[in-house]
VOGU-3710 file (C-alpha; in Angstrom, 3 decimals, decimal comma):
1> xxxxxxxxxx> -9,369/-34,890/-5,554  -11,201/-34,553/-8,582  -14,433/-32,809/-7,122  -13,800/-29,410/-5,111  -14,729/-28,663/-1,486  -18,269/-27,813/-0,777  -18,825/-25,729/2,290  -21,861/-26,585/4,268  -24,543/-23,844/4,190  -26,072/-22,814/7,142
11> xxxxxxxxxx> -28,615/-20,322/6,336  -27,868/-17,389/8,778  -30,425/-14,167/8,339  -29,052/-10,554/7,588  -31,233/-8,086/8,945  -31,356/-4,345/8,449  -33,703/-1,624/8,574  -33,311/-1,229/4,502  -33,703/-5,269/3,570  -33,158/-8,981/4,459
21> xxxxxxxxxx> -30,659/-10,932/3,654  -29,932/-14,895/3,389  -25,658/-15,294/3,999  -25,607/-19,311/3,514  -21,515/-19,355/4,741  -21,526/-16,644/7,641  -20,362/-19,497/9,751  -17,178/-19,407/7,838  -15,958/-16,514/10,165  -15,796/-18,778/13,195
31> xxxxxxxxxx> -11,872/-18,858/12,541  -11,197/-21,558/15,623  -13,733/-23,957/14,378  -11,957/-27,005/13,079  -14,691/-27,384/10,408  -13,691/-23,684/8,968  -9,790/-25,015/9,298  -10,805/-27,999/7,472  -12,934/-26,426/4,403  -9,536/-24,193/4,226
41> xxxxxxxxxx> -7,283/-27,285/3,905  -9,546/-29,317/1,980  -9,197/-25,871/-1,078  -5,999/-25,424/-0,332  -4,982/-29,674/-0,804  -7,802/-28,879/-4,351  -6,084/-26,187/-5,496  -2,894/-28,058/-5,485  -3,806/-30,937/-6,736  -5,387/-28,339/-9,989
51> xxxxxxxxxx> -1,925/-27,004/-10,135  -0,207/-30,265/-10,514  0,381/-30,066/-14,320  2,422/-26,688/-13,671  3,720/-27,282/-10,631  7,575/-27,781/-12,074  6,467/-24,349/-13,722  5,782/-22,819/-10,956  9,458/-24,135/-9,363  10,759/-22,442/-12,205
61> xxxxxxxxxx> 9,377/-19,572/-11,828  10,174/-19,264/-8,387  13,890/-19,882/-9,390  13,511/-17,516/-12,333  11,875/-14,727/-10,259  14,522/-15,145/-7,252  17,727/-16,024/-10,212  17,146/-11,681/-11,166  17,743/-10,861/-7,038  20,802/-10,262/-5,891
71> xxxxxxxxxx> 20,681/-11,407/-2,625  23,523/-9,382/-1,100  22,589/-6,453/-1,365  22,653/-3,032/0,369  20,601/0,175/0,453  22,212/3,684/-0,766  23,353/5,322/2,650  21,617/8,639/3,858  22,891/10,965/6,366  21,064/11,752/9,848
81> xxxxxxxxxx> 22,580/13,403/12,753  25,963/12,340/12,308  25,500/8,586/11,097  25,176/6,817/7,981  22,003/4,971/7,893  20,897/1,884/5,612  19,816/-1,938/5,186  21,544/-4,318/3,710  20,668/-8,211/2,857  22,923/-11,479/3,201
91> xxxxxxxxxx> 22,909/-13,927/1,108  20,337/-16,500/1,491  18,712/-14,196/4,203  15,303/-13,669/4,427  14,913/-10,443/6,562  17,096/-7,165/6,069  19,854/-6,132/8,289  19,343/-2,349/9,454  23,118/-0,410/10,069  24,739/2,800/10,331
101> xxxxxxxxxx> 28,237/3,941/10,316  29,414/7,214/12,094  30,688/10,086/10,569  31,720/8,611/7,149  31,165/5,859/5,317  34,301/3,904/5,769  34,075/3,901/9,396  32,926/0,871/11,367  29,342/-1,106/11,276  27,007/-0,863/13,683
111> xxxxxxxxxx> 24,295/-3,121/13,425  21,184/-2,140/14,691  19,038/-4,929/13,736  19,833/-8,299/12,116  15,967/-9,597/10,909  18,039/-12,623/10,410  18,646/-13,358/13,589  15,462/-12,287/15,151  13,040/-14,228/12,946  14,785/-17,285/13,133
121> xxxxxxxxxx> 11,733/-19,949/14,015  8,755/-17,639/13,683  6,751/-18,570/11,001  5,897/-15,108/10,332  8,016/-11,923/11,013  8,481/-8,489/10,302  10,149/-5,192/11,512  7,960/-2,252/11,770  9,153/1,283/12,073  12,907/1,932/14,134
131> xxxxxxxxxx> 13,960/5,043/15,564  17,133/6,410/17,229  17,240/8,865/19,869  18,501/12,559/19,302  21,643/11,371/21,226  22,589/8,159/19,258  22,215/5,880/22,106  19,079/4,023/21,880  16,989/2,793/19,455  13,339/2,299/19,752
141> xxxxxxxxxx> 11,757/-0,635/17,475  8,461/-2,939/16,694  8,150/-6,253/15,841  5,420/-8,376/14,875  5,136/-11,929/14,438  1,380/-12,681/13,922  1,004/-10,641/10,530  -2,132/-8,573/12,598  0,098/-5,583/12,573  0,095/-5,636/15,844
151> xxxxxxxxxx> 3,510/-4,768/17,080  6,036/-5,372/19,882  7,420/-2,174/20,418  11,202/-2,886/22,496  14,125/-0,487/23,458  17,565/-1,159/22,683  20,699/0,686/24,270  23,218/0,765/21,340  26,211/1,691/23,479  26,176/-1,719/25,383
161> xxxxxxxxxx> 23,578/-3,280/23,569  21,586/-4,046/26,091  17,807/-5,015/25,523  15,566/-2,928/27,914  13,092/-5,640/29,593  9,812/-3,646/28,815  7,417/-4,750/25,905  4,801/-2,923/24,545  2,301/-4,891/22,968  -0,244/-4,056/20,216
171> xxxxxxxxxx> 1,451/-0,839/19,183  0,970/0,142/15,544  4,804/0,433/15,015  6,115/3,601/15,151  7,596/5,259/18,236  8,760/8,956/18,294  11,406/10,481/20,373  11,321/13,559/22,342  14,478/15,728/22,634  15,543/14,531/26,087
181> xxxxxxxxxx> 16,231/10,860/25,063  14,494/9,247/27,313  10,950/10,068/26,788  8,999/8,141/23,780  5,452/8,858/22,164  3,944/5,551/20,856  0,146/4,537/19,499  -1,841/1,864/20,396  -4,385/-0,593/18,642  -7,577/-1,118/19,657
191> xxxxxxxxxx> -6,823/-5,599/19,379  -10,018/-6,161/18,179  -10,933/-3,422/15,573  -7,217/-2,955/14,415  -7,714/1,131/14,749  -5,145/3,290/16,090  -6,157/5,390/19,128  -4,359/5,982/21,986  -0,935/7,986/22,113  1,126/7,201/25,177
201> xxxxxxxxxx> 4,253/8,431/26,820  6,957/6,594/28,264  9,844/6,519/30,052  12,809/4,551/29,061  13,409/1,918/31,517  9,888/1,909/33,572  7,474/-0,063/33,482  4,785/0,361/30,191  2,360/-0,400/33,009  3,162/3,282/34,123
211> xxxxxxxxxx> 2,753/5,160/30,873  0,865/8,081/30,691  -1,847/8,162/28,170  -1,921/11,325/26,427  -4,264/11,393/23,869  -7,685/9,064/23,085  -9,207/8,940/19,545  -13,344/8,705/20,715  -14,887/8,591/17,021  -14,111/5,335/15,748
221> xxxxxxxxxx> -13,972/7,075/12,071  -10,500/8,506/12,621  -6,735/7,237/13,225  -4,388/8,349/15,137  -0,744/8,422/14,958  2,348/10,906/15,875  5,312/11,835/14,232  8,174/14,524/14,486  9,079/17,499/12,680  12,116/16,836/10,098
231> xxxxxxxxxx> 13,455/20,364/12,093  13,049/18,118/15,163  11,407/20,783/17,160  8,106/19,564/17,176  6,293/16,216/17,913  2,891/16,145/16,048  -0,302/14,444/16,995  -2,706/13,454/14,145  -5,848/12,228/13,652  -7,224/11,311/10,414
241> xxxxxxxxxx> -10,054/9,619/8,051  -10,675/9,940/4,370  -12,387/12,979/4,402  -11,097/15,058/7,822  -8,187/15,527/9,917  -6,606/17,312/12,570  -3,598/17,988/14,106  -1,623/18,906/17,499  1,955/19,926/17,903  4,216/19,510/21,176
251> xxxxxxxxxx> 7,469/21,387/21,665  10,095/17,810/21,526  12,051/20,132/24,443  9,484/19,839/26,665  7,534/16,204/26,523  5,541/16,622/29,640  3,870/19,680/28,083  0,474/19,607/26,573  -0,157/19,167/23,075  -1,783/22,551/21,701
261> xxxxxxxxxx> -4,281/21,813/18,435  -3,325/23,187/15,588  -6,460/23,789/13,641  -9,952/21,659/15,264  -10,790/19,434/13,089  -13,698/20,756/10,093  -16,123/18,645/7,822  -14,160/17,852/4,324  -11,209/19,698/5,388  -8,074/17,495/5,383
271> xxxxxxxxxx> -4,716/19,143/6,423  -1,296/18,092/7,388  1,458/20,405/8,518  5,441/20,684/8,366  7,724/23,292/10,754  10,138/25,855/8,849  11,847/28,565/10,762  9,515/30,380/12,754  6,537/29,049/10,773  4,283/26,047/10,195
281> xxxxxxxxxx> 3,300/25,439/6,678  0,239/24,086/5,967  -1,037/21,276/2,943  -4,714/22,034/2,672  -7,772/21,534/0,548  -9,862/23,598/2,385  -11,453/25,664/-0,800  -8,689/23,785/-3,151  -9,518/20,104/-4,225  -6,247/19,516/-5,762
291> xxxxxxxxxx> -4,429/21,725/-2,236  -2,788/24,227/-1,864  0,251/25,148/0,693  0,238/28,350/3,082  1,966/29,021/5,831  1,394/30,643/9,428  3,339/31,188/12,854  3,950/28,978/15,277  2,622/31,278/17,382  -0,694/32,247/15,203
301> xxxxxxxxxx> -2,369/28,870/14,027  -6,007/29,971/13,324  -7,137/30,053/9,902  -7,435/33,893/9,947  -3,128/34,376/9,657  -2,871/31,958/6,472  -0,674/32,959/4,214  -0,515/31,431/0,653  2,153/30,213/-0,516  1,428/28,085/-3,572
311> xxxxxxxxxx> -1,941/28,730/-4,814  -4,377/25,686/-5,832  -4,422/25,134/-9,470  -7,472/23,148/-10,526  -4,647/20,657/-13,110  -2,371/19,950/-10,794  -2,387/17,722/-7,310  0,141/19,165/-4,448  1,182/15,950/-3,033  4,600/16,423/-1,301
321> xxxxxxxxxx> 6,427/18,817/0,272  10,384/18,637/1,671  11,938/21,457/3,136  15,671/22,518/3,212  17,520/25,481/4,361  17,823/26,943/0,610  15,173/25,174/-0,897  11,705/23,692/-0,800  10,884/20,779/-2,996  7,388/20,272/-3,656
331> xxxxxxxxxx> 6,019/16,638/-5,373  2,994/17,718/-8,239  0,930/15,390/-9,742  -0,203/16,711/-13,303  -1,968/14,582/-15,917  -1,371/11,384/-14,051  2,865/12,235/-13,575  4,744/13,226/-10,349  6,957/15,665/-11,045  9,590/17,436/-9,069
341> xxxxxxxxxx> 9,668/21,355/-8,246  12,201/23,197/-6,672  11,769/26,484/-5,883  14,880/29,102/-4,133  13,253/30,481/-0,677  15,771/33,507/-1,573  15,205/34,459/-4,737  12,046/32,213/-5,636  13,619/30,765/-8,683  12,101/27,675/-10,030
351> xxxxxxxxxx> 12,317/24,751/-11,847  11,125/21,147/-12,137  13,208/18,131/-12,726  12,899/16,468/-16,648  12,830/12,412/-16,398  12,736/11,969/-20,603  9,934/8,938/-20,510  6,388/8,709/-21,408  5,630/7,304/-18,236  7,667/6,685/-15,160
361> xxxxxxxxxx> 7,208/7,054/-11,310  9,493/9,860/-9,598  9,258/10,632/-5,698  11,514/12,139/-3,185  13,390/9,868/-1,498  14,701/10,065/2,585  16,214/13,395/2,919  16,577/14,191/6,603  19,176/16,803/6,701  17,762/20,165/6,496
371> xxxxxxxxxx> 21,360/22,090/5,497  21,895/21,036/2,559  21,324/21,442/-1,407  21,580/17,915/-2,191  17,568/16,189/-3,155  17,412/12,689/-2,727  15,171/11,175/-4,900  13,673/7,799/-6,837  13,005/6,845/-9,748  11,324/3,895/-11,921
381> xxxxxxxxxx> 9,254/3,076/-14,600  7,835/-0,052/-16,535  11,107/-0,364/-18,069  13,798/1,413/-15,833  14,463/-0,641/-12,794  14,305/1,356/-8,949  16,992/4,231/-9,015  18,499/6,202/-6,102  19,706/9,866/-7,565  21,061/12,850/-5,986
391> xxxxxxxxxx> 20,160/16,277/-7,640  22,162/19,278/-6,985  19,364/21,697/-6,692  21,861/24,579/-7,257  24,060/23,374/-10,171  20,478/21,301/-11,405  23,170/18,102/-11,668  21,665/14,631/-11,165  24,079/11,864/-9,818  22,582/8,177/-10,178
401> xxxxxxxxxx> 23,934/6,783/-6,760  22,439/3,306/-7,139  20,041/1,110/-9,915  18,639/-1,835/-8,379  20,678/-4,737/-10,137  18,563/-7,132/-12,406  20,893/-10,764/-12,825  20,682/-12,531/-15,700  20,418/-10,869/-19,474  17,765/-8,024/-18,836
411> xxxxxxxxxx> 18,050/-5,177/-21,249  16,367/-2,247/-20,398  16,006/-1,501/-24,177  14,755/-4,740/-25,038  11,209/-3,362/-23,810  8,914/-0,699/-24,999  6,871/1,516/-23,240  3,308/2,969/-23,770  0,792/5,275/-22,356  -2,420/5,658/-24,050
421> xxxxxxxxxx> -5,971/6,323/-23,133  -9,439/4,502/-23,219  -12,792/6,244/-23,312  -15,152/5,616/-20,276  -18,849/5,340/-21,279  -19,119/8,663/-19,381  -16,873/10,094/-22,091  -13,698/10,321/-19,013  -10,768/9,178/-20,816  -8,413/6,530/-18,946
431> xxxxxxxxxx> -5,054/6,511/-18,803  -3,286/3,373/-19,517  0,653/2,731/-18,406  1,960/-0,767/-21,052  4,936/-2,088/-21,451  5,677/-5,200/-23,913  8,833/-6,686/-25,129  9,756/-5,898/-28,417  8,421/-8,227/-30,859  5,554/-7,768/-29,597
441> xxxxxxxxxx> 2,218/-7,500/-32,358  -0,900/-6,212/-31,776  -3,063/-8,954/-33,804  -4,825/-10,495/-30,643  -2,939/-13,475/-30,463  -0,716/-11,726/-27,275  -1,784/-12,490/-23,680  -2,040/-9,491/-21,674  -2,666/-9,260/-17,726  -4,717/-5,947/-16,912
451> xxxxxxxxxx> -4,195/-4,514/-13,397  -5,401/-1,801/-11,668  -6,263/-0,711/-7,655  -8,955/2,261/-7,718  -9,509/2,943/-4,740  -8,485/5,214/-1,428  -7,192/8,042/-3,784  -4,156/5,424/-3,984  -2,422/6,250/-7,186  -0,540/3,146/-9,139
461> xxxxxxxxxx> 2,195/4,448/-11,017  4,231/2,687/-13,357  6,961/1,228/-11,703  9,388/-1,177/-12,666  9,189/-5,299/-11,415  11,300/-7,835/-11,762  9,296/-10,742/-11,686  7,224/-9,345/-14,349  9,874/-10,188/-16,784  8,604/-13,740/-16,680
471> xxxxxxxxxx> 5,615/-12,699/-18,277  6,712/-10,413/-20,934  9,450/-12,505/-21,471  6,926/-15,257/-22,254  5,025/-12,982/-24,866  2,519/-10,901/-22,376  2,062/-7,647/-22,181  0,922/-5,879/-18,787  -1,093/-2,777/-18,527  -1,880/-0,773/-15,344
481> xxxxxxxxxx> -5,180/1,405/-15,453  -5,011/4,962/-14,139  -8,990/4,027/-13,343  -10,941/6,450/-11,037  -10,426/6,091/-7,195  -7,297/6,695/-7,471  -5,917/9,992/-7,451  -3,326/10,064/-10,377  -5,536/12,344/-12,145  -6,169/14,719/-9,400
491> xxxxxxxxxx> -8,712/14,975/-6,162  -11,339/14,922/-8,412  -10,241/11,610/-10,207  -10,540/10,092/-6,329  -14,149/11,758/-5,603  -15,649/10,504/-8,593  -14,742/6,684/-7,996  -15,888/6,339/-4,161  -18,804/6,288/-2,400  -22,273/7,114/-4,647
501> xxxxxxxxxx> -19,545/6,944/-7,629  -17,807/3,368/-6,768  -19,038/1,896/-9,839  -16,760/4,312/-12,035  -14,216/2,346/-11,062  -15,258/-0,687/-12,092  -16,814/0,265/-15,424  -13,584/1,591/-16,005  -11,343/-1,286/-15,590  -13,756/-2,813/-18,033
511> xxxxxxxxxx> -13,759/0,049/-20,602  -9,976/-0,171/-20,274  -10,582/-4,430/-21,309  -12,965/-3,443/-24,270  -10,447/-1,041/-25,366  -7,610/-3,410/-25,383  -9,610/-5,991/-26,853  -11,031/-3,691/-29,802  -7,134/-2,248/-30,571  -5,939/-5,911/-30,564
521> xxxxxxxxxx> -3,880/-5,943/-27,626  -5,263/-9,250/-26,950  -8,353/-11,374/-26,970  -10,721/-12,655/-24,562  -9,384/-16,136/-24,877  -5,603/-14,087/-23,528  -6,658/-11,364/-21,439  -6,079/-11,742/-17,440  -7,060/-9,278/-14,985  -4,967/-9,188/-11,666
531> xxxxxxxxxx> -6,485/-7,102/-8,323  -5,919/-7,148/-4,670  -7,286/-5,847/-1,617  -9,610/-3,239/-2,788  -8,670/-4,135/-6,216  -9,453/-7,565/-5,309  -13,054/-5,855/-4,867  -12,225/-4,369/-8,460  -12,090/-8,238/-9,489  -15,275/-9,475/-7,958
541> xxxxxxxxxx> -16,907/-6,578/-9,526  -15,565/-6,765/-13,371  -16,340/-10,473/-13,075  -19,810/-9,866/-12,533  -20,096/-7,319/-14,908  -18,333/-8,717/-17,843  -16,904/-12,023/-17,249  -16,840/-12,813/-21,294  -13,972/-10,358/-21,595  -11,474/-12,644/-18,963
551> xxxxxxxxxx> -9,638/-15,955/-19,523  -8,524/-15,890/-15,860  -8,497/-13,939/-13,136  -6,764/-13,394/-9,993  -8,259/-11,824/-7,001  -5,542/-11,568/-4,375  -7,090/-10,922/-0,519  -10,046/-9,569/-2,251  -12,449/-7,631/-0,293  -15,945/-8,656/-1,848
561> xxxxxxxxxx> -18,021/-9,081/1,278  -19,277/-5,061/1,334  -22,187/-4,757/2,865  -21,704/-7,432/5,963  -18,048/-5,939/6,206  -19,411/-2,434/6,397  -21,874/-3,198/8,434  -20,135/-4,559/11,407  -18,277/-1,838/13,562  -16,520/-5,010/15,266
571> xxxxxxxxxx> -14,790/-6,210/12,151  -11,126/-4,277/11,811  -10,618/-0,994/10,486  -14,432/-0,966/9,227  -15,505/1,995/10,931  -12,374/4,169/9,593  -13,967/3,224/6,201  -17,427/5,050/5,900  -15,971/7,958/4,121  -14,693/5,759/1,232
581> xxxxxxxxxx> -17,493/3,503/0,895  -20,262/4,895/2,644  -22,203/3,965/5,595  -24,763/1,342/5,079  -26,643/2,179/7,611  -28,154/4,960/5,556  -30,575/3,486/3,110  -28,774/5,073/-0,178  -25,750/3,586/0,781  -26,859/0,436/2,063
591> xxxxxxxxxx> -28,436/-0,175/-1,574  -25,528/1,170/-3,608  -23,424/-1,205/-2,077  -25,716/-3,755/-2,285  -25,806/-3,324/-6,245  -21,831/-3,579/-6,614  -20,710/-5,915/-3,695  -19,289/-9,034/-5,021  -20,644/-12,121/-2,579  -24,217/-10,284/-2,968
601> xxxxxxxxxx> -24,462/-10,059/-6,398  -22,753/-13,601/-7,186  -25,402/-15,006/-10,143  -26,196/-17,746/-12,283  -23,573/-17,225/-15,503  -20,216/-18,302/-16,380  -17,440/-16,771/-14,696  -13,786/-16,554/-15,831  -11,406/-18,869/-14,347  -10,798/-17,786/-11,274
611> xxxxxxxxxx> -7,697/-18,121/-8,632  -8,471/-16,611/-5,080  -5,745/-15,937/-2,462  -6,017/-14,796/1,361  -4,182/-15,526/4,573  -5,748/-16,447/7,735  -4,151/-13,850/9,778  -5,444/-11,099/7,370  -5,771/-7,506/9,651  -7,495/-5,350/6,369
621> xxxxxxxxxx> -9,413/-8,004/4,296  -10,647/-11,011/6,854  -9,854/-14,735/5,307  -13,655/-15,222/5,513  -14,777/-13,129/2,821  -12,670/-14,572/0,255  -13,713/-18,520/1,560  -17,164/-16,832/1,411  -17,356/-15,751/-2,006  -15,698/-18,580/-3,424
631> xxxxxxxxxx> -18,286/-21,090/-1,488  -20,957/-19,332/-3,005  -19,466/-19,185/-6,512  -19,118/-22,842/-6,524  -23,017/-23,652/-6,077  -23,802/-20,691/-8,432  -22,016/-20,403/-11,707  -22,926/-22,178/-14,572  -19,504/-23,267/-16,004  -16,901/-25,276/-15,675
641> xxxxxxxxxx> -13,753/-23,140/-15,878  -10,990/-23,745/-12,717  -12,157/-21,460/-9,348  -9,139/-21,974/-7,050  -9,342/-20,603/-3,480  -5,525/-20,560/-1,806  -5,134/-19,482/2,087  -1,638/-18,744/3,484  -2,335/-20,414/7,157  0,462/-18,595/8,682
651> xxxxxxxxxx> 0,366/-15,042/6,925  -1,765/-12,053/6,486  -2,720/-9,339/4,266  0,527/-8,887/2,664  1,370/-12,835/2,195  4,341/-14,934/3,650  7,117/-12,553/5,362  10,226/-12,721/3,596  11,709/-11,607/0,393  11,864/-14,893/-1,091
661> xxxxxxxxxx> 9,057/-16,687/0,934  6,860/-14,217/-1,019  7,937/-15,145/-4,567  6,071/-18,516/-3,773  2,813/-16,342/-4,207  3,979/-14,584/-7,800  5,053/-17,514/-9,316  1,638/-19,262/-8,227  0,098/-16,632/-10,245  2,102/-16,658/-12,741
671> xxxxxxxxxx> 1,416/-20,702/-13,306  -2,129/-20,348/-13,004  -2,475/-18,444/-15,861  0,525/-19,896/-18,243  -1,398/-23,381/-17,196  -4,601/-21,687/-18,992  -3,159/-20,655/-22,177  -1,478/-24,716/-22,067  2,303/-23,555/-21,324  4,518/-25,587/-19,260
681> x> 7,884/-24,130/-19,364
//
């Protein structure tokens, strides 16, 4: 197959109250038609056949990449009510295995799930969220093996290990326990628009038919989910979109009770809450961008008997909180680092944990005991692989309890970090997080692969990757930009690269290119920009804006269909969205989006080479914008550089289930772009 597929167009007409437009592959959508299956095959058997040259590469890549895993492995144990908990993997296995141990760690194995064994001939599978009752005796689970994430929520009794016969379908994966063991709080899916928005209670052992629902989400704008207090005394309810949230609380003694509301819901006033002692403490931003924590009874939630307890401070983002008997723990973002705060309740004595590295990503880890002055935390960064630690908050010790193992002759000193910063054409500077092997010269003749995200105030801190080290070990360098919809620069880094201000983010993913190009990181003939998801939008943007700075790019499940996607409330999760994008059905918006969207501003100039990934099954980004886009860019552009569009047929947004299945799709990446810059081995 030396020509690529052509999609038939079928003009279909856009219409809106702000303009017309012309979609020539709308039918693509129709994802039972056997023409759409076909078109799908027919790029997936082209993009092969493209790949051919590499494709021993790409083997040995894949046998690289899975050669630095070891594949039996186990997670560092953590203690909760009375039991060890953590996950292990067998060798050769796919799935993890989820155990516990009672009382100490050299007592017997329970195993509470084996993925192993209960994925064994689904094409597709993966374990949601798993919780065990107050009284050790059953454990509540979801499953799902469409990647929809749509879950199978089931009921295990762990004395006898007897499966309960009920099924819940199209939960969202979580189920929470109230105190009496026998009563559960789960969410439900809407199956069609993917949102979360009914809370139901059931009874262990009836029918699901019989649950009572308890709470229904009306404005599509918002999800809903429910949780429980780490002081297990309360079971929250809570409803949330980008921009407003709200939250009701349930005494876990008493499930058949109402849930009270702690604060109604307000206009640009997000909130979330924690219990401590005869208070709830409060994370809001109500008057604070950045947030700020107070505190008020249980019994007094209104706004008026606030306390403050850590003020706002316009530098520095309050992101986490953890509570212990002694100590509270709080998780500050301040010029683009998390760092860790501990401050005595008794004497308010503080201090903040020093990691020693320019840049580095620190969080805390699973800590649910309250009574004790042990922090659990994690840490990585671009050179230092994932690392469990325990810090003695009192004696300010640090114990490194586990560093994930790289095989093979990785040297974490062999690499060398960087952070610098870029200017934006607004002035903004932009934070950059590289890391090179050393050897490496800054004359342009290095290939470099530029990521970033930029969106959802999701920040992308530099952690560490494993099958990286095929690039840098192959002369790259990789960057990630700190670009603006984000939030490692604060709130305000997030509100100025959504909505009205979405093309921030994209001008400064380029900025970020110009920068690297003009300091001789690289040159256009080496540079390669990698995005999914949102930052797969990122992709289709940058390409149309400055496709002379890429040699290749590689938009994975890229969401480039904007204005269609926003405008269709049936299309999953779409509605939940109008905070971060906008609404197009408000004129301003509707054109803003219109002047960045990726499949609508598609034009007549050369575009990078181009590989394009999705899976059929996709719940965020459907397979049809991708196939879209990629239609249209073939009858468009003017060159004659590789465009390459790959769909999983069995997987979804996050690719083939798996840990190993997935290093198919890395080392696919990888090859397309050592196959550009002629390297075979």
């Amino acid at each position: 197959m030396t020509k690529p597929p052509v999609a038939a167009s079928k003009p279909r007409l856009l219409v809106s109250p702000f303009g017309t437009r012309t979609d020539n592959y709308y039918w693509l959508n129709e994802r039972e038609n056997p023409e759409v299956l076909s078109y799908l095959n027919a790029e997936n058997a082209y993009s092969e056949q493209q790949l051919a040259s590499v494709k021993d590469l790409q083997a040995t890549l894949f046998q690289e990449i899975k050669g630095r895993i070891k594949e039996q492995d186990e997670s560092v144990p953590y203690r909760d009510n009375g039991y060890y908990y953590y996950t292990r993997y067998e060798q050769g296995g796919e799935y993890p295995i989820y155990c516990r141990k009672q009382g100490h760690l050299t007592a017997p194995e329970e195993v509470l799930l084996n993925g192993n064994e209960m994925g064994k001939g689904e094409t597709y599978f993966q374990i949601g969220g798993y919780e065990v009752s107050d009284d050790n005796q059953t454990l509540a689970y979801a499953v799902d093996t469409v990647s929809r994430r749509l879950y199978t929520l089931r009921f295990r009794n762990l004395k006898t290990g007897e499966l309960y016969p009920e099924k819940i379908a199209n939960a969202s994966g979580d189920a929470v326990w109230a105190a009496d063991n026998k009563t559960v709080f789960y969410t439900t899916k809407d199956p069609a628009t993917l949102l979360p928005y009914r809370v139901y209670r059931h009874t262990i052992g009836t029918d699901p038919e019989q649950d009572v629902l308890v709470y229904e989400e009306e404005d599509n704008t918002f999800y809903t989910g429910v949780s429980r207090s780490k002081s297990r005394q309360y079971i929250f309810l809570s409803v949330s979109s980008t921009m407003s949230s709200e939250t009701r609380f349930l005494a876990a003694a008493n499930p058949l009770a109402a849930f009270t509301v702690f604060l109604p819901r307000e206009a640009d006033h997000l909130y979330d809450i924690e219990h401590f002692g005869s208070d709830f403490y409060v994370r809001s931003n109500a008057g604070a961008p950045n947030f700020r924590l107070l505190k008020t009874p249980v019994t007094q939630t209104a706004k008026t008997a606030w306390q403050e307890v850590i003020a706002h401070r316009p530098t520095v983002f309050l992101e986490q909180m953890e509570f212990f008997k002694d100590y509270l723990v709080l998780g500050e973002r301040q010029e683009g680092l998390l760092q860790l705060r501990v401050i005595h309740w008794q004497d308010k004595q503080e201090h903040y944990l020093n990691f020693g590295e320019p840049t580095y990503t620190a969080s805390i880890g699973i800590n649910p005991e309250f009574d004790t002055p042990v922090l659990r935390y994690g840490y990585t960064s671009l050179t230092t692989p994932a690392s469990t630690y325990d810090y003695g908050m009192a004696a300010r010790t640090k114990q490194l309890l586990k560093e994930q193992t790289v095989l093979g002759s990785f040297r974490k000193e062999d690499y060398v970090t960087e952070r610098v910063q870029a200017t934006a054409a607004d002035g903004t500077k932009i934070p950059m997080s590289i890391v090179y092997k050393k050897g490496f010269k800054k004359d342009g003749t290095a290939p470099l692969l530029q990521y970033a995200y930029g969106s959802y105030g999701l920040s992308m801190d530099a952690t560490f990757s494993s099958a990286r080290l095929s690039l840098l070990d192959r002369g790259f360098a990789y960057v990630i930009c700190h670009i603006r919809g984000g939030q490692e620069m604060g709130r305000q880094w997030y509100e100025d690269g959504k909505k009205l201000k979405k093309m921030n983010t994209f001008t400064d993913f380029t900025d970020c290119a110009k920068f690297l190009l003009d300091q001789h990181y690289t040159s256009a003939q080496k540079l390669f920009a990698l995005g999914g998801s949102a930052g797969g939008l990122l992709m289709g943007a940058v390409v149309n804006l400055h496709p002379e700075y890429y040699r290749g790019v590689v938009a994975a499940v890229p969401f480039v269909d904007v204005v269609t996607t926003m405008m269709d409330a049936s299309i999953p999760l779409t509605t939940g969205e109008y905070d971060e994008w906008g609404n197009p059905g408000q004129q301003e918006y509707y054109e803003y989006m219109l002047s960045y969207s990726p499949y609508d501003q598609v034009r007549p100039q050369a575009y990078p080479n181009m590989l394009v990934t999705t899976g059929l099954h996709d719940s965020q980004v459907q397979y049809f914008e991708p196939a879209k886009w990629v239609a249209k860019l073939r009858t468009v552009k003017t060159d004659h550089n590789l465009l390459l569009l790959h769909t999983d047929m069995s997987a979804g947004h996050g690719g083939a289930s798996g840990r190993f299945k997935s290093i198919n799709d890395v080392a696919r990446q990888f090859a397309f772009m050592l196959l550009l810059l002629g390297t075979k081995a």
